[in-house]
C-alpha positions in Angstrom: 42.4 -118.3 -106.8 45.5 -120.2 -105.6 46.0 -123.5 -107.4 46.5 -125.2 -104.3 43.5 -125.1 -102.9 40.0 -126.3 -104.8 37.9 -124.2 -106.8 34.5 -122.9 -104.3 30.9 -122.4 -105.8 32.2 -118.3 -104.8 35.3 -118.9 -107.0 33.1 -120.1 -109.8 30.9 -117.1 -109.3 33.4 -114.4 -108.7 35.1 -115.5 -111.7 31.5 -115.2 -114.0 30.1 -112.1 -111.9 27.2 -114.3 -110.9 26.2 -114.5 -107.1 26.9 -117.7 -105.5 23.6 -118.9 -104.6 22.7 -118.6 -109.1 25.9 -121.0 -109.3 24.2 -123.2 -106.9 21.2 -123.2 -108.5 22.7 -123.4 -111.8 24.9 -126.7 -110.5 21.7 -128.0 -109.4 19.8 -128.1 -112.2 17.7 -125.6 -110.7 14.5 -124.9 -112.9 14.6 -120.7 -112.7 17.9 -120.7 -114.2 18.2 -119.3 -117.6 19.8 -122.6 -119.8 22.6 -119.8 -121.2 23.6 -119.4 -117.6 23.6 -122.9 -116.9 25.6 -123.5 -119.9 28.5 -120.7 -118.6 28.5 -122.1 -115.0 28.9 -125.8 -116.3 31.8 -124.8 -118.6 33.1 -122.9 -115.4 33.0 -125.9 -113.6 34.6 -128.1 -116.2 37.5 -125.9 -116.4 38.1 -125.1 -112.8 38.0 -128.8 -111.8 35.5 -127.9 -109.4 34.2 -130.8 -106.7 31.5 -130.5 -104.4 32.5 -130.8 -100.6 30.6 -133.8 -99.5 31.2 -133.2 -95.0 29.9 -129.5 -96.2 26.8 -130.9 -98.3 26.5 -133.4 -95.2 26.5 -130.7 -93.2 23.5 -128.7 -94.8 21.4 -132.4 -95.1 21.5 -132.4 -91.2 21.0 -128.5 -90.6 17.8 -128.0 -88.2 18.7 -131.1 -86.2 18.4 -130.5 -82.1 21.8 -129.1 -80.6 23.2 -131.5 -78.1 24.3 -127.9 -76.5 20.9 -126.8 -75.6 19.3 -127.2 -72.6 16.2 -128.4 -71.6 14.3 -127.5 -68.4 
C-alpha cells in the first residue's frame, strides 16, 4: 500500500489474510464475528488510519433505486 493514497477495507484485509467482506463485518460490529477478530481488524484500522468513504457508503444506501437510463414502454 502506497502512503499516498488511504488505506481500503481490502488493504486492511490483505494485510490480516481476512476476506474483505469479514473486515466489513468486523468494522460493523457485525454480531457473527468472533470478538478476537474484531479486536485484530480494530487495531488494523487504528494503525492504518483507515476512513470510511462516505460518496461510496452513499452509494450502497441508494443501491436498488430505479435507473433514470431504463426505459419504460
Amino acid at each position: 500500500m502506497s502512503s499516498d493514497k488511504a488505506p481500503t477495507l481490502k488493504d486492511i484485509a490483505d494485510r490480516l489474510g481476512l476476506s474483505p467482506m469479514t473486515v466489513s463485518r468486523a468494522y460493523r460490529n457485525h454480531p457473527n464475528v468472533n470478538p478476537m477478530t474484531k479486536k485484530r481488524v480494530m487495531a488494523a484500522v487504528y494503525e492504518m488510519g483507515y476512513s470510511p468513504n462516505s460518496s461510496a457508503r452513499q452509494l450502497v444506501k441508494h443501491k436498488g433505486g430505479s435507473n433514470a437510463s431504463e426505459s419504460r414502454g
